[in-house]
NUKOL-405194 format. One record per atom (N, C-alpha, C, CB): residue number from 0; residue in three letters; x, y, z. Coordinates in steps of 0.001 Angstrom, whole numbers, plus 500000, padded with zeros to 6 digits. Glycine has a CB too. Layout:
N
<atom pos="NUM" code="ALA" X="X" Y="Y" Z="Z"/>
...
END
This chain:
64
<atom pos="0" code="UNK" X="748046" Y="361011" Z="461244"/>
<atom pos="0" code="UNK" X="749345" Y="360478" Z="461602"/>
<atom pos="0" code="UNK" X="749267" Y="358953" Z="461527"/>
<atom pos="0" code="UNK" X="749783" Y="360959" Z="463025"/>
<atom pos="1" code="UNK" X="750128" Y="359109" Z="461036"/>
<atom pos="1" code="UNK" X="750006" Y="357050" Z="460588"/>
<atom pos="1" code="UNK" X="751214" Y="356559" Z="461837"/>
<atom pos="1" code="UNK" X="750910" Y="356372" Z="458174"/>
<atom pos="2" code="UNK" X="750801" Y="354634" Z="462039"/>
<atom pos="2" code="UNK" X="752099" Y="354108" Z="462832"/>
<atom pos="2" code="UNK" X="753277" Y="354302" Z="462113"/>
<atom pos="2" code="UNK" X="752068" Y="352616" Z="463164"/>
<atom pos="3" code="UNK" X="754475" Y="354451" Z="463054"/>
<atom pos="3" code="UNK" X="755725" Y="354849" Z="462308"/>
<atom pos="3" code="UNK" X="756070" Y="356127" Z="462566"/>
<atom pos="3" code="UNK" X="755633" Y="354721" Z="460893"/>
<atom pos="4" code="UNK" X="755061" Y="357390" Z="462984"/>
<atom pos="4" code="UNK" X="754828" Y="358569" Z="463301"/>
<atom pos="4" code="UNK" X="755064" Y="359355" Z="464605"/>
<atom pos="4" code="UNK" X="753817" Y="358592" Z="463046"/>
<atom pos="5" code="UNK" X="755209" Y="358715" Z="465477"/>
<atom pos="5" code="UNK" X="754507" Y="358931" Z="466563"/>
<atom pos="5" code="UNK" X="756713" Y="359332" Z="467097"/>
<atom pos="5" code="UNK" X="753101" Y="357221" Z="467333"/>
<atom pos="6" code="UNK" X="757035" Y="358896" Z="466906"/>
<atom pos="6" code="UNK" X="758686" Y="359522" Z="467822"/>
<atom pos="6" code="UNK" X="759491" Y="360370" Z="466431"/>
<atom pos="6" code="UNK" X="760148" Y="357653" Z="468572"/>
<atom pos="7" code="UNK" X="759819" Y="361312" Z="467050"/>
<atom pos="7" code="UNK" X="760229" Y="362289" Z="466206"/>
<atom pos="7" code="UNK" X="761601" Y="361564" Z="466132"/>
<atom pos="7" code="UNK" X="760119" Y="363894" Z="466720"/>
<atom pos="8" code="UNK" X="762496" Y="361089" Z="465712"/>
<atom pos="8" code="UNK" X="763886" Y="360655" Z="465578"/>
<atom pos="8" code="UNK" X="765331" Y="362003" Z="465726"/>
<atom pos="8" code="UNK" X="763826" Y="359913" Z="463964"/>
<atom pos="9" code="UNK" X="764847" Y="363185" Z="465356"/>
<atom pos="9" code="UNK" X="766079" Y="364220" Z="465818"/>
<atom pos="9" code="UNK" X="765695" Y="364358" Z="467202"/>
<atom pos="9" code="UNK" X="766189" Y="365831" Z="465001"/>
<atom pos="10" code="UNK" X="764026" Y="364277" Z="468129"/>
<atom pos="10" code="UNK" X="764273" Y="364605" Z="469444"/>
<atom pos="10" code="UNK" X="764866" Y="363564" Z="470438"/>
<atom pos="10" code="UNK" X="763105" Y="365043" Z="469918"/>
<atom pos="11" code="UNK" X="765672" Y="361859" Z="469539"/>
<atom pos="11" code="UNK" X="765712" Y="360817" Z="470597"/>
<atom pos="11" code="UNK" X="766925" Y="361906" Z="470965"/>
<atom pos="11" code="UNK" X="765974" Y="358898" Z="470238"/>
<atom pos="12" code="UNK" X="767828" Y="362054" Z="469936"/>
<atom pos="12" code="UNK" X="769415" Y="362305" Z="470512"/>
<atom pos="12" code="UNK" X="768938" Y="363448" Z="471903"/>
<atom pos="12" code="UNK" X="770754" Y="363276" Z="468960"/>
<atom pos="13" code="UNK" X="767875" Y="364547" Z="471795"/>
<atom pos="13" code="UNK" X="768016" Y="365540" Z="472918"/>
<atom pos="13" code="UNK" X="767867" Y="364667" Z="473933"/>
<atom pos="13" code="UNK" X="767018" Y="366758" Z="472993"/>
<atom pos="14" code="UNK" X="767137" Y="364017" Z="473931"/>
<atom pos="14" code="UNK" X="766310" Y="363536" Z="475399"/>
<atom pos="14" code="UNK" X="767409" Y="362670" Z="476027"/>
<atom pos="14" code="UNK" X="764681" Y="362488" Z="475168"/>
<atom pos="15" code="UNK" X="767983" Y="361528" Z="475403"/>
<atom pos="15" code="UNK" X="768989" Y="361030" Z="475646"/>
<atom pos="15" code="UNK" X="770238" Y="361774" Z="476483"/>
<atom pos="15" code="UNK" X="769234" Y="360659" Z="474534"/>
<atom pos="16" code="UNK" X="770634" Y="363004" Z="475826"/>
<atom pos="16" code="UNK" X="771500" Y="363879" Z="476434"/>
<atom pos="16" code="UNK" X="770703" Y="364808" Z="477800"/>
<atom pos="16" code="UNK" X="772057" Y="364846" Z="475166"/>
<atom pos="17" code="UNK" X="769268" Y="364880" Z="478175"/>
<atom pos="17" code="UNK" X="769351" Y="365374" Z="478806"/>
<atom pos="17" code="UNK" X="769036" Y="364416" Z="480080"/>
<atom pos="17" code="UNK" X="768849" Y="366350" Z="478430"/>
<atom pos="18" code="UNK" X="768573" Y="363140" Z="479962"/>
<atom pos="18" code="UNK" X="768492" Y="362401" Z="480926"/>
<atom pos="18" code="UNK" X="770028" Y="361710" Z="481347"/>
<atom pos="18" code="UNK" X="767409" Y="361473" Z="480553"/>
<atom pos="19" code="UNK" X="770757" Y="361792" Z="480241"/>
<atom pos="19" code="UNK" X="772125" Y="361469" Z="481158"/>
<atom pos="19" code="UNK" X="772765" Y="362179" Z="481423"/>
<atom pos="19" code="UNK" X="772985" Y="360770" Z="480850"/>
<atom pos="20" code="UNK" X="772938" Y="362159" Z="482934"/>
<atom pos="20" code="UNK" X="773356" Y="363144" Z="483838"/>
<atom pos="20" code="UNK" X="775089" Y="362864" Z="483996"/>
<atom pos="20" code="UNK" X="772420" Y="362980" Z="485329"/>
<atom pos="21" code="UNK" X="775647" Y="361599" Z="483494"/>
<atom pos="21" code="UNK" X="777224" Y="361390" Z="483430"/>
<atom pos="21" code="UNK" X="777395" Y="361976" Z="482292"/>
<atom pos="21" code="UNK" X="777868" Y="359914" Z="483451"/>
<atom pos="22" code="UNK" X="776593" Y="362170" Z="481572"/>
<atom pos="22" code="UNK" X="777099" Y="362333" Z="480077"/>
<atom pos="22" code="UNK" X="778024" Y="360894" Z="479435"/>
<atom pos="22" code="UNK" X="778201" Y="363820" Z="480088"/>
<atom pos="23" code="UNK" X="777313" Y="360117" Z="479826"/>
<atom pos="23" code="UNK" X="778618" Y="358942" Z="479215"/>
<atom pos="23" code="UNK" X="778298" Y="358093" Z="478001"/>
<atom pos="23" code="UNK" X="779003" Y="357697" Z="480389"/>
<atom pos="24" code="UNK" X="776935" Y="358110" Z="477625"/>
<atom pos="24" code="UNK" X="776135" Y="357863" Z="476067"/>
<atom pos="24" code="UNK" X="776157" Y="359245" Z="475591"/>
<atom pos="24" code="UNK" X="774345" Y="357216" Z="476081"/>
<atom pos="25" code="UNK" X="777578" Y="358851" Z="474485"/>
<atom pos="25" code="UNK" X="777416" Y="360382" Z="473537"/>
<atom pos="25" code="UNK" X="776796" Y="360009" Z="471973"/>
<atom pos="25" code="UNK" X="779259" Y="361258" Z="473255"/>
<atom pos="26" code="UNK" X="776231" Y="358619" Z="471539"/>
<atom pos="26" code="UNK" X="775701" Y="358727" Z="470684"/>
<atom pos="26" code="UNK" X="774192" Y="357777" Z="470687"/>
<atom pos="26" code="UNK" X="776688" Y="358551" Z="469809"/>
<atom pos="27" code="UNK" X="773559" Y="358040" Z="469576"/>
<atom pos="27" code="UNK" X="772077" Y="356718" Z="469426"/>
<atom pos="27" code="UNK" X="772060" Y="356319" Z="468144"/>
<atom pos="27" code="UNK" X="770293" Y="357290" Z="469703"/>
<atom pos="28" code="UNK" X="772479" Y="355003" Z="468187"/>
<atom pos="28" code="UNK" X="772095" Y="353877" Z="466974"/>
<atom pos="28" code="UNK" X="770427" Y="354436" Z="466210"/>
<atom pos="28" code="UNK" X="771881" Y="351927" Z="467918"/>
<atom pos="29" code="UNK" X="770393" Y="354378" Z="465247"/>
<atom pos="29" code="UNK" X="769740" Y="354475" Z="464026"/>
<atom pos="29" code="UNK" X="768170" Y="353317" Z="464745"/>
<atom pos="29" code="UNK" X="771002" Y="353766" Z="462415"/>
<atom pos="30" code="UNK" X="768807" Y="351785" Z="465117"/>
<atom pos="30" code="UNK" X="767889" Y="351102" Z="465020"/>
<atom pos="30" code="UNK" X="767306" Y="351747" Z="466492"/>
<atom pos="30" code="UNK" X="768232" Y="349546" Z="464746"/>
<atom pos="31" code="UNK" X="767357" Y="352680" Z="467766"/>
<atom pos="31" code="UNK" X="766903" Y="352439" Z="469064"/>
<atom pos="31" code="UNK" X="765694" Y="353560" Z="468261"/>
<atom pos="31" code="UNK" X="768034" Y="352823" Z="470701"/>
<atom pos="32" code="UNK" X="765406" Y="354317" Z="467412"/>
<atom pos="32" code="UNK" X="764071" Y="355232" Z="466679"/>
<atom pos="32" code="UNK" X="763473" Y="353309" Z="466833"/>
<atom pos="32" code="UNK" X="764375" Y="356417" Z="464364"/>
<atom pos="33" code="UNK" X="763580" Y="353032" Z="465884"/>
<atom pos="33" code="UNK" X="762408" Y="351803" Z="465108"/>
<atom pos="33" code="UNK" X="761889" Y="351027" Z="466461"/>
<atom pos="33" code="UNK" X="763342" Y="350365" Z="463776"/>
<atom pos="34" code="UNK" X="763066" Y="350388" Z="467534"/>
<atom pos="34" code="UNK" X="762795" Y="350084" Z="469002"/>
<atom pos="34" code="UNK" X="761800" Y="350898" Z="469542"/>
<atom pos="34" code="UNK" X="763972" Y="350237" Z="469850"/>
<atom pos="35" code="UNK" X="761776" Y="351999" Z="469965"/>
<atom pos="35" code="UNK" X="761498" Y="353231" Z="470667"/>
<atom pos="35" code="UNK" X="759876" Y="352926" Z="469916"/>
<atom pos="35" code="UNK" X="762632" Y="354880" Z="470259"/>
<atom pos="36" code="UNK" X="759707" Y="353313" Z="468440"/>
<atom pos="36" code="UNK" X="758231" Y="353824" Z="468122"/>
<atom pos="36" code="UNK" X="757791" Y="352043" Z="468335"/>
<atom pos="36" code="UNK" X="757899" Y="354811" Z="466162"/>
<atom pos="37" code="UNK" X="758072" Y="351171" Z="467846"/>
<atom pos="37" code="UNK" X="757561" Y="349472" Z="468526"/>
<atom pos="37" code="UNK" X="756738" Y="349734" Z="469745"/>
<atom pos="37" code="UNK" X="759027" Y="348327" Z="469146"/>
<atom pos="38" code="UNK" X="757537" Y="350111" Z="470631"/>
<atom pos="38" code="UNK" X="757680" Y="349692" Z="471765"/>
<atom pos="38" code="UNK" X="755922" Y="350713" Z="472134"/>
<atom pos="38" code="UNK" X="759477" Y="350094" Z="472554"/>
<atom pos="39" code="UNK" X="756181" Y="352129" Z="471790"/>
<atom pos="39" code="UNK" X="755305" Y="352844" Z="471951"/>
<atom pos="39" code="UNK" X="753759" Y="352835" Z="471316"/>
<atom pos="39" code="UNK" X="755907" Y="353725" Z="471738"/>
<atom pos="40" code="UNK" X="753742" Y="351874" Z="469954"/>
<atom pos="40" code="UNK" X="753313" Y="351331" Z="469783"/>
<atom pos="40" code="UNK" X="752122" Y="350199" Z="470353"/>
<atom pos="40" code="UNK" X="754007" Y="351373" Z="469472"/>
<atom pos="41" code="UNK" X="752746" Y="349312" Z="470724"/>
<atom pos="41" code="UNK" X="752723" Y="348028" Z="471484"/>
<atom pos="41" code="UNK" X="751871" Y="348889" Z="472785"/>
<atom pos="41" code="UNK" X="754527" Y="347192" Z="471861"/>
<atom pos="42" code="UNK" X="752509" Y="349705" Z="473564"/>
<atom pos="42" code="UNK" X="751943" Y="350253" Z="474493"/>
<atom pos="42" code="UNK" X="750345" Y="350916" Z="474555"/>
<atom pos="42" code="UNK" X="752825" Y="351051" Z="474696"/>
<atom pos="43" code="UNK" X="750327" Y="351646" Z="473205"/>
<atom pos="43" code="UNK" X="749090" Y="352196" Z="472927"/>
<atom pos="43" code="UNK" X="747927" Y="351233" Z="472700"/>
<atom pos="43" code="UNK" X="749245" Y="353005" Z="471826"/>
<atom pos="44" code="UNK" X="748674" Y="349811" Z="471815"/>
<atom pos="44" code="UNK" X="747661" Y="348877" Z="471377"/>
<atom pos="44" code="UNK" X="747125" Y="347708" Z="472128"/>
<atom pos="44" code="UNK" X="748082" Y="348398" Z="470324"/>
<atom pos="45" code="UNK" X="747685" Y="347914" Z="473974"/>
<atom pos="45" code="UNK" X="747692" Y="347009" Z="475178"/>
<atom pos="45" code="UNK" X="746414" Y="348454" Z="475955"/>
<atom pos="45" code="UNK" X="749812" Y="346613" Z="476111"/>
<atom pos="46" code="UNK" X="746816" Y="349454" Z="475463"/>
<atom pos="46" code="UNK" X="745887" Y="350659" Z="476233"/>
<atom pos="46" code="UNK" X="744483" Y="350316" Z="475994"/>
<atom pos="46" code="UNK" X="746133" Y="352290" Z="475628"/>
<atom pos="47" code="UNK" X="744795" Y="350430" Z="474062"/>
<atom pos="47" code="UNK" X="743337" Y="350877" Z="473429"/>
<atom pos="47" code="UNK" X="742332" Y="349051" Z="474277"/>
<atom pos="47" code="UNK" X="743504" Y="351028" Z="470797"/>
<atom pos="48" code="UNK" X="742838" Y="348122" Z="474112"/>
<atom pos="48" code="UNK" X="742219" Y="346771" Z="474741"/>
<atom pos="48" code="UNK" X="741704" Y="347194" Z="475845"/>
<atom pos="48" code="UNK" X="743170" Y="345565" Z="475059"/>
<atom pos="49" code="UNK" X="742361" Y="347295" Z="476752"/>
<atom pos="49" code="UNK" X="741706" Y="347556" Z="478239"/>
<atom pos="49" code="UNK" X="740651" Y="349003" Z="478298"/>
<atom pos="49" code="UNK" X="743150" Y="347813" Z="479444"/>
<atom pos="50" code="UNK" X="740722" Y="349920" Z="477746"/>
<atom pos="50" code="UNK" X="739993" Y="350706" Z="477635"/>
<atom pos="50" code="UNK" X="738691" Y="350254" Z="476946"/>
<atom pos="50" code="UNK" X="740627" Y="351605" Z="477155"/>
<atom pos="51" code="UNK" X="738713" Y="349163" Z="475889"/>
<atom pos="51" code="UNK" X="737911" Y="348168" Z="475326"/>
<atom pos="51" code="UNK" X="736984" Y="347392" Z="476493"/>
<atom pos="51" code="UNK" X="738888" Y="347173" Z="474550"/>
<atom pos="52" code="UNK" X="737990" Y="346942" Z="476828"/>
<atom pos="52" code="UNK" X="737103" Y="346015" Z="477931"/>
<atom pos="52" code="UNK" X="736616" Y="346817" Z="479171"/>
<atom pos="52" code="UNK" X="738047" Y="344726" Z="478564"/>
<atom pos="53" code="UNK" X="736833" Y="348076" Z="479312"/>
<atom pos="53" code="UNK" X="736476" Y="348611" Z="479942"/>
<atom pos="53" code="UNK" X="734987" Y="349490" Z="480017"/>
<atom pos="53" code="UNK" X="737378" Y="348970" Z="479979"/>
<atom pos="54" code="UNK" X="734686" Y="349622" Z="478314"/>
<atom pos="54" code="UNK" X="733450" Y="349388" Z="477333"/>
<atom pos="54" code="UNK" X="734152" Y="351283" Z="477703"/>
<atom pos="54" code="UNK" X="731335" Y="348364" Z="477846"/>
<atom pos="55" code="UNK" X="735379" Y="351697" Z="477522"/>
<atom pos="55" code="UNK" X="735059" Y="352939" Z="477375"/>
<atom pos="55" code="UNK" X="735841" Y="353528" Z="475609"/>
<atom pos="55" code="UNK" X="735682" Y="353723" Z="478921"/>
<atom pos="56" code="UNK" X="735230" Y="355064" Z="475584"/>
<atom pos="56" code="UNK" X="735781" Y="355223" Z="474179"/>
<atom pos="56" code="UNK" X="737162" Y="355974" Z="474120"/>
<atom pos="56" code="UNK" X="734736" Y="356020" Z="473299"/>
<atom pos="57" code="UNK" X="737249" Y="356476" Z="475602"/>
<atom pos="57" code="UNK" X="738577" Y="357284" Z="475709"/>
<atom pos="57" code="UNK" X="739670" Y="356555" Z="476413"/>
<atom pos="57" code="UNK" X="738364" Y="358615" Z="476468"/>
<atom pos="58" code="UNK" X="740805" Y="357083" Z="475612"/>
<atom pos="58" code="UNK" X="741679" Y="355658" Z="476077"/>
<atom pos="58" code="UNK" X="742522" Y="356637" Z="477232"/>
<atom pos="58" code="UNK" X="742945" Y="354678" Z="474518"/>
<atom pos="59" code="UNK" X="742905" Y="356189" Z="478461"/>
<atom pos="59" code="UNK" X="743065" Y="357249" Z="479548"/>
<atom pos="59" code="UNK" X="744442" Y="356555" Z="480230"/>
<atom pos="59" code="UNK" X="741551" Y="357417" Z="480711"/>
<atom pos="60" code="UNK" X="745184" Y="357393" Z="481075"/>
<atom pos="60" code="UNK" X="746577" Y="357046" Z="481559"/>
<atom pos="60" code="UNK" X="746902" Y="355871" Z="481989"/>
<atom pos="60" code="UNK" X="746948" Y="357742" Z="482489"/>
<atom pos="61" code="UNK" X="745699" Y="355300" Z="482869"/>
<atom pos="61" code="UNK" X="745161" Y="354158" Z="483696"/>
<atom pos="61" code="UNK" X="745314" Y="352765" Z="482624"/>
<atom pos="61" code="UNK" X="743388" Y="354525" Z="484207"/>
<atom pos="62" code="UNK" X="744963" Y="353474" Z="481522"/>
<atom pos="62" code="UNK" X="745181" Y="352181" Z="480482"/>
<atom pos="62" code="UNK" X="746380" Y="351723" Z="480102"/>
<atom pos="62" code="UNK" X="744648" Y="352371" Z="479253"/>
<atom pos="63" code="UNK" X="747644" Y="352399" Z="480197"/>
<atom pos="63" code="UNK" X="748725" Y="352520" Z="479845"/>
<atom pos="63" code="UNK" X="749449" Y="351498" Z="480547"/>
<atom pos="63" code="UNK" X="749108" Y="353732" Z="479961"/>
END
C-alpha cells in the first residue's frame, strides 16, 4: 500500500453521515479525501519518530 492509500474515499461520505447526529452535513467536498489522508499521514510520520526515539521497532498507540 503506497501513501495516498490509506482512506478509502466512498467510506468518508458513510462515516460523515453516521457521526452526524443532526443530519445537517448532507454532502463532502472532493478536496476533505486529500485533507483527511495528509492529515493521517502526517500523523503516522510524527508516530514512526517517537517510536524512533524511543529505539523501538513497533510503532504503538502511545506514539500517535
Amino acid at each position: 500500500m503506497a501513501a495516498g492509500d490509506l482512506i478509502v474515499k466512498s467510506n468518508i461520505k458513510k462515516v460523515v453521515k453516521e457521526l452526524d447526529k443532526e443530519k445537517t452535513v448532507t454532502s463532502v467536498a472532493e478536496e476533505v479525501w486529500a485533507a483527511l489522508e495528509k492529515k493521517v499521514e502526517n500523523l503516522l510520520s510524527e508516530g514512526i519518530k517517537r517510536a524512533k526515539a524511543n529505539q523501538r521497532r513497533t510503532l504503538q498507540a502511545r506514539d500517535l
